[in-house]
Structure formats: C-alpha cells, structure tokens
Wavefront OBJ file of the C-alpha trace (Angstrom):
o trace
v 0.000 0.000 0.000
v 1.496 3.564 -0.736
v 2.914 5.837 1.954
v 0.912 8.834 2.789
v 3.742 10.575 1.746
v 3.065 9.090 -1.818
v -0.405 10.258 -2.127
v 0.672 13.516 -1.200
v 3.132 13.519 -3.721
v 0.463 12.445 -6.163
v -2.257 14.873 -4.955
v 0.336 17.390 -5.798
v 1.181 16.413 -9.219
v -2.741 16.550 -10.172
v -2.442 20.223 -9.172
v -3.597 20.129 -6.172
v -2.355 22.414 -3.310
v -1.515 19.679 -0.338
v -1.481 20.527 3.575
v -0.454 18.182 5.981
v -2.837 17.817 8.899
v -2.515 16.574 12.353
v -4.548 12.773 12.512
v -5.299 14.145 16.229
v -7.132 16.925 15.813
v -7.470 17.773 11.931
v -5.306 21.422 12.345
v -3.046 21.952 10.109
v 0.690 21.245 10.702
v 2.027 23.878 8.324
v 0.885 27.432 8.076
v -0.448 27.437 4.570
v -2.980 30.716 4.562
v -2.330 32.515 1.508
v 1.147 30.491 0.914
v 2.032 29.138 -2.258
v 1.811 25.652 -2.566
v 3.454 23.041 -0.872
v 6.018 21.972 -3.557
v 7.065 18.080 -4.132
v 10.438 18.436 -2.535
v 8.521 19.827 0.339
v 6.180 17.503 0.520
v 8.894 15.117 0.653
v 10.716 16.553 3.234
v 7.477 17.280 5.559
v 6.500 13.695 5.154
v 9.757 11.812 6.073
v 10.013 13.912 9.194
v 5.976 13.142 9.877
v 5.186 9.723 7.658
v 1.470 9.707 9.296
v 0.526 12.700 8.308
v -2.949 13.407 6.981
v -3.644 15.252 3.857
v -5.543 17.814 3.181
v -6.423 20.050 -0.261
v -6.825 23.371 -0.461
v -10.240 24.800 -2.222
v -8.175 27.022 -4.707
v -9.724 26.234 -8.145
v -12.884 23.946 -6.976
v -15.740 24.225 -4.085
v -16.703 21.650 -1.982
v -20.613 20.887 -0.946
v -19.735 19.135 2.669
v -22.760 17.034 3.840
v -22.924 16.118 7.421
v -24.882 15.372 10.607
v -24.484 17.846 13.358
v -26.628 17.289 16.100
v -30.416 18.003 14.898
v -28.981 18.962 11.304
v -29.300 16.273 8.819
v -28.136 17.864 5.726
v -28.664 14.689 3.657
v -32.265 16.009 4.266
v -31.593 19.308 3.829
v -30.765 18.871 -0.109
v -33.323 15.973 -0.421
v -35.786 18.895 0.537
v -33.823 21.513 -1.751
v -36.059 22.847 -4.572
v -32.596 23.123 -6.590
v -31.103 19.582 -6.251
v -32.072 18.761 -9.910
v -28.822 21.243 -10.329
v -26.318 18.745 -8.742
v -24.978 17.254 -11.082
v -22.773 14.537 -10.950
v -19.258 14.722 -10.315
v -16.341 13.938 -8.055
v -17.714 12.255 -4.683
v -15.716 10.993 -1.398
v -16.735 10.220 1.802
v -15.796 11.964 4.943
v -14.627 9.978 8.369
v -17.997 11.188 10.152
v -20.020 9.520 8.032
v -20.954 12.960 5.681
v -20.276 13.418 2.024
v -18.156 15.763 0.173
v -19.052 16.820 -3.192
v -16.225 18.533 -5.406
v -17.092 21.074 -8.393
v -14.331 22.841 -10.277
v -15.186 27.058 -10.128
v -16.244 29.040 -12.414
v -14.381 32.790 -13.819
v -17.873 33.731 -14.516
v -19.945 33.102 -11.765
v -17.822 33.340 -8.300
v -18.479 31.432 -5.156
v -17.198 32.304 -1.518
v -17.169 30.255 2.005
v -21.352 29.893 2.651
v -21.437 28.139 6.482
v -24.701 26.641 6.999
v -25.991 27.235 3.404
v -28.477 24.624 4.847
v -29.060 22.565 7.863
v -25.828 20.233 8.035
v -24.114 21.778 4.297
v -21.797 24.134 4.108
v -19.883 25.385 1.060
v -16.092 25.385 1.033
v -14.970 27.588 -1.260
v -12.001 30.075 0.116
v -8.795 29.583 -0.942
v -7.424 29.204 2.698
v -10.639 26.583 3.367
v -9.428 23.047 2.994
v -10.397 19.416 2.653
v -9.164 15.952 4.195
v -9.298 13.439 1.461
v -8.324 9.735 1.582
v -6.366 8.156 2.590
v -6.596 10.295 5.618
v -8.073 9.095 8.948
v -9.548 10.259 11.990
v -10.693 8.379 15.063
v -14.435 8.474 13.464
v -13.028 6.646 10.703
v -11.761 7.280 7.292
v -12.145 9.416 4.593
v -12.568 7.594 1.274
v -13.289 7.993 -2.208
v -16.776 7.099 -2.804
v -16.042 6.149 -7.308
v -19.866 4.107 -7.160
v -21.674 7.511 -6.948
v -18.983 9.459 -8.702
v -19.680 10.686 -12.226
v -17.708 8.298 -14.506
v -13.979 8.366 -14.170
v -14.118 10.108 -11.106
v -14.391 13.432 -12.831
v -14.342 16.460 -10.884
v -17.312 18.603 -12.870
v -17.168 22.547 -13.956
v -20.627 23.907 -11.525
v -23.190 24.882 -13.984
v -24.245 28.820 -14.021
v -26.996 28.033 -12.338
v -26.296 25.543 -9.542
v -23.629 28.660 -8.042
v -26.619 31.517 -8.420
v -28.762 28.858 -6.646
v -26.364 28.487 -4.041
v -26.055 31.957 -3.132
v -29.673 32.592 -3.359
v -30.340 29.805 -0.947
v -27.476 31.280 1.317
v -29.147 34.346 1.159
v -32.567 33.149 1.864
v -31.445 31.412 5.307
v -28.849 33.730 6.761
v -31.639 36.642 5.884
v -29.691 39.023 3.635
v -29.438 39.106 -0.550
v -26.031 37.787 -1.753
v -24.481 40.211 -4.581
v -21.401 38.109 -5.189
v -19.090 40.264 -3.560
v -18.954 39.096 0.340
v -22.231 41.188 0.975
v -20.913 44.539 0.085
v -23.753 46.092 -2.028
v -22.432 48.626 -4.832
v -21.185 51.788 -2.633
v -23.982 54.196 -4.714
v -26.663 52.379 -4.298
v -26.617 51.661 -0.228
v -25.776 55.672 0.214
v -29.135 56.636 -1.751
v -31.044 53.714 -0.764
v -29.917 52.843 2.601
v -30.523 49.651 2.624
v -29.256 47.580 6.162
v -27.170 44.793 5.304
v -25.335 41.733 6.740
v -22.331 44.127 6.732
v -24.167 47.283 8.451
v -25.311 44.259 11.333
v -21.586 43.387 11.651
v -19.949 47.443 12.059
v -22.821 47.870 14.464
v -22.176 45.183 16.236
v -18.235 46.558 16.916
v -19.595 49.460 18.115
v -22.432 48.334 20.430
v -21.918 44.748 21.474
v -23.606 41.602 21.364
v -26.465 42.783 23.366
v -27.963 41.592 26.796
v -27.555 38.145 28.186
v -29.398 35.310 26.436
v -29.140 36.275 23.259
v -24.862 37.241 23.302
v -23.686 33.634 22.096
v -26.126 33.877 18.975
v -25.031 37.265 18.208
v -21.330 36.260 18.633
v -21.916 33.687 16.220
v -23.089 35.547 13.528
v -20.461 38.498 14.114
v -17.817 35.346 13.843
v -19.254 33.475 11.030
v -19.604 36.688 9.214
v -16.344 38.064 9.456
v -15.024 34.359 8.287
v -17.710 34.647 5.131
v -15.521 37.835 4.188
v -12.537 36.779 4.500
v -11.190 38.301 7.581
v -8.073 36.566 9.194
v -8.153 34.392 11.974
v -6.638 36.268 14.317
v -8.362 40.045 13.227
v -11.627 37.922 13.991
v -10.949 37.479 17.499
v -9.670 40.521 18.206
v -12.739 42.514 16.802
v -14.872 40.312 18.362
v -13.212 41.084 21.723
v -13.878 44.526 20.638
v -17.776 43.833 20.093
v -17.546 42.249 23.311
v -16.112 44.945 25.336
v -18.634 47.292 24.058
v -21.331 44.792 24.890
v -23.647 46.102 28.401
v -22.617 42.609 29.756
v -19.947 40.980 28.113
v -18.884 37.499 28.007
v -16.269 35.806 29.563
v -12.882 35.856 27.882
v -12.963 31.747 27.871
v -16.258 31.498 26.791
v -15.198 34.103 24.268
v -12.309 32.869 22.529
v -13.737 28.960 23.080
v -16.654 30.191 20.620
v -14.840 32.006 18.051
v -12.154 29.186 18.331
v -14.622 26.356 17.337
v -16.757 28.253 14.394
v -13.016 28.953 12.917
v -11.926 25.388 13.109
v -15.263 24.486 11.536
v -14.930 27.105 8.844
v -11.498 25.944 7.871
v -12.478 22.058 7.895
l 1 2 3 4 5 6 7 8 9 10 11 12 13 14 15 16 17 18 19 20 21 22 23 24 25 26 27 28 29 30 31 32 33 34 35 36 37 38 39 40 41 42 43 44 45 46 47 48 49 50 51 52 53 54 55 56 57 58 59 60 61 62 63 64 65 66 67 68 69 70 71 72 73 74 75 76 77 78 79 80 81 82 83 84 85 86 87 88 89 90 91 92 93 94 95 96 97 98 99 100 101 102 103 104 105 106 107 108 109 110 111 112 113 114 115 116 117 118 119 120 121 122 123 124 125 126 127 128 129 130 131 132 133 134 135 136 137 138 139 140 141 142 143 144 145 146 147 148 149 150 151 152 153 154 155 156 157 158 159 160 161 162 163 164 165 166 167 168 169 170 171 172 173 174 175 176 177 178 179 180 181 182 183 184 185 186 187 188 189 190 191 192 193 194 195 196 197 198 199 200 201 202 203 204 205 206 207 208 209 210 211 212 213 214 215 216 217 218 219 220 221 222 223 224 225 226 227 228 229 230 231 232 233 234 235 236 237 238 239 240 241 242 243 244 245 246 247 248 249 250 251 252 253 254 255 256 257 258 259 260 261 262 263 264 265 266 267 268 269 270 271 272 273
C-alpha cells in the first residue's frame, strides 16, 4: 500500500495544493494561509520527518458541498428537501470519516463562489482559498475518509458547476442567513446603499463593533453571527478574534474571555475544515 507521503506527492502532481494535517485533531501542521503551494520536494521533506501525516487540499480552483450530521442537522435532508437539487450534477464524490459526504465542483471565472457556512441545515460550502479538505487516505478516530467512485460521475471526474447551480447556491445562502447575496462578500455597490440605505449583513456586523452583542441570552447567537460573518468575508483568523473582543467589550454585559475565545475558536476550526 502507498505511503501517505506518496499520495501527497500524487495529490500534488494533479495540481492540487496539499497541507499536511494533524490525525489528532485535523489542524493543520504547516501554516499554509495565503502560501504558495506546498512543492514536491517539500512535501517530501514534511512527510519523512511526519510519515502519518494526513492530507488535506486546499479549495483554490474547486468548491466543496460538505454534507454532514451535526446534532439536529441532517443535511442529507436538507438537499433531499432543496427545490434546486435537480442542479447537482454529478461529479467527483468521497466520503468523509464522520459519516458525511463531500461533493467537489471545479469554479467558475464567470460566476464566483465564496465560504457559505450553513448554506443549509448540516451543508456548508467550502470555497475560500485558505478553506481546505481531508481526502483519503486520511483518517480520523471516526473513521476514514474515502473515495466514494460508485456515486462518482464516470472516471471520477471532478465537474465545472453549472451557471446556475452557483446563483442557486447563493440565493439559498441568502434566503437562510436573511440578507441578498451580490457576489461580492455582501458589500452592495457603494452608490446604491448611500441613496437607498438599505441595512445589510455588513451594516449588522460594524454595528455590532460598536455596540456589542447585546444583553444576556441572546450574546452567544449574536457572537456567532459576528464570527461566522467576518469568516464569510474573508477576515483573518486572528483580526476575527480581536474585533470580536472589541464587540464584546462594548457589549452592556460581556462574556467571559474563555467562553469568548472557546466560541470564536470552534466556528473557525469548523470554517477551515
């Protein structure tokens, strides 16, 4: 059976931009955000020094649909329910250690598609260059992540998204985080929200820096969607946190520094998964 340090080697030469990832914990064991790729000699060199290694690839030039179960959140449901899954067409498929289902689609110049968390119940969308995917052989102490070739499109051919399947997306994204997506992170064209003023996921987000996450019961929601929306743009890891210690300070009753950083911690690690 090949090394893991041979199926890196290999993800690499299909152009694929390779991270090595701790079997622990999933993290990364390389700081890869907005690197170049890892190149075969280093690949070699990680690998000897760490043979059991995991692997991950970077979403650079494809997006990811990543079905799973969390908690109440089926989201094997949530696209059987989907009025758009006629537009899934098939492609690429692999199955993840926890049982889920990852669905790759090359991007499109035309039509672009950004990092949607919780496009539906138990699916999220990994599309940012700095988001990443495990992909076999890797393991994890839920099991391991394999390709699933049965369901694949023939030849195990990762498929160019139609037009329409990425405008559905975003709609749909859109429709359950409650704002219009315009295809550029939520920032509406600068003319248009100064005559119209519309609010916006963005306005929610500046406000929030300024006046908190509001009273107790409702702070861990709004620090959620101040996290997950900073993520959606873009922001860097460690900018996130610190704003949203800045929300937090400005908040009437703020939350614990643990409970803080625990929170923002865990949506980050899910984002980059």
């Amino acid at each position: 059976m090949p090394s893991m340090k041979e199926y890196a080697l290999q993800y690499q030469k299909l152009g694929f931009s390779v991270i090595p990832i701790s079997p622990k914990n999933k993290k990364p064991l390389t700081d890869f955000a907005d690197k170049p790729a890892m190149t075969a000699d280093e690949i070699e060199a990680f690998w000897d020094g760490y043979p059991n290694a995991n692997i991950a690839i970077r979403t650079v030039n494809f997006f990811v649909i990543d079905i799973d179960r969390h908690g109440k959140e089926n989201g094997f449901e949530s696209l059987k329910k989907w009025k758009d899954l006629g537009l899934i067409e098939p492609t690429l498929q692999a199955k993840t250690a926890s049982g889920g289902k990852h669905l790759f689609y090359f991007k499109r110049e035309d039509t672009p598609i950004s990092q949607m968390i919780g496009f539906l119940p138990g699916v999220d969308i990994k599309a940012h260059p700095n988001n990443y995917v495990l992909v076999a052989p890797s393991a994890t102490e839920k099991g391991q992540y394999e390709w699933d070739l049965e369901k694949s499109k023939e030849g195990g051919t990762i498929v160019t998204a139609s037009k329409e399947l990425i405008e559905a997306i975003k709609d749909q994204y859109g429709k359950t985080k409650g704002f219009r997506y315009d295809g550029t992170d939520g920032l509406r064209e600068l003319k248009q929200r100064t005559f119209a003023r519309k609010r916006t996921a963005t306005t929610e987000l500046f406000e929030m820096i300024v006046a908190g996450f509001g009273d107790e019961g409702g702070r861990n929601d709004a620090l959620a969607r101040f996290t997950g929306g900073l993520l959606f743009r873009g922001v860097d890891d460690e900018l996130v946190l610190a704003l949203a210690r800045t929300a937090n300070n400005n908040s009437t009753n703020p939350l614990p520094e643990k409970e803080l950083s625990r929170t923002v911690e865990s949506m980050i690690k899910k984002d980059r998964r």
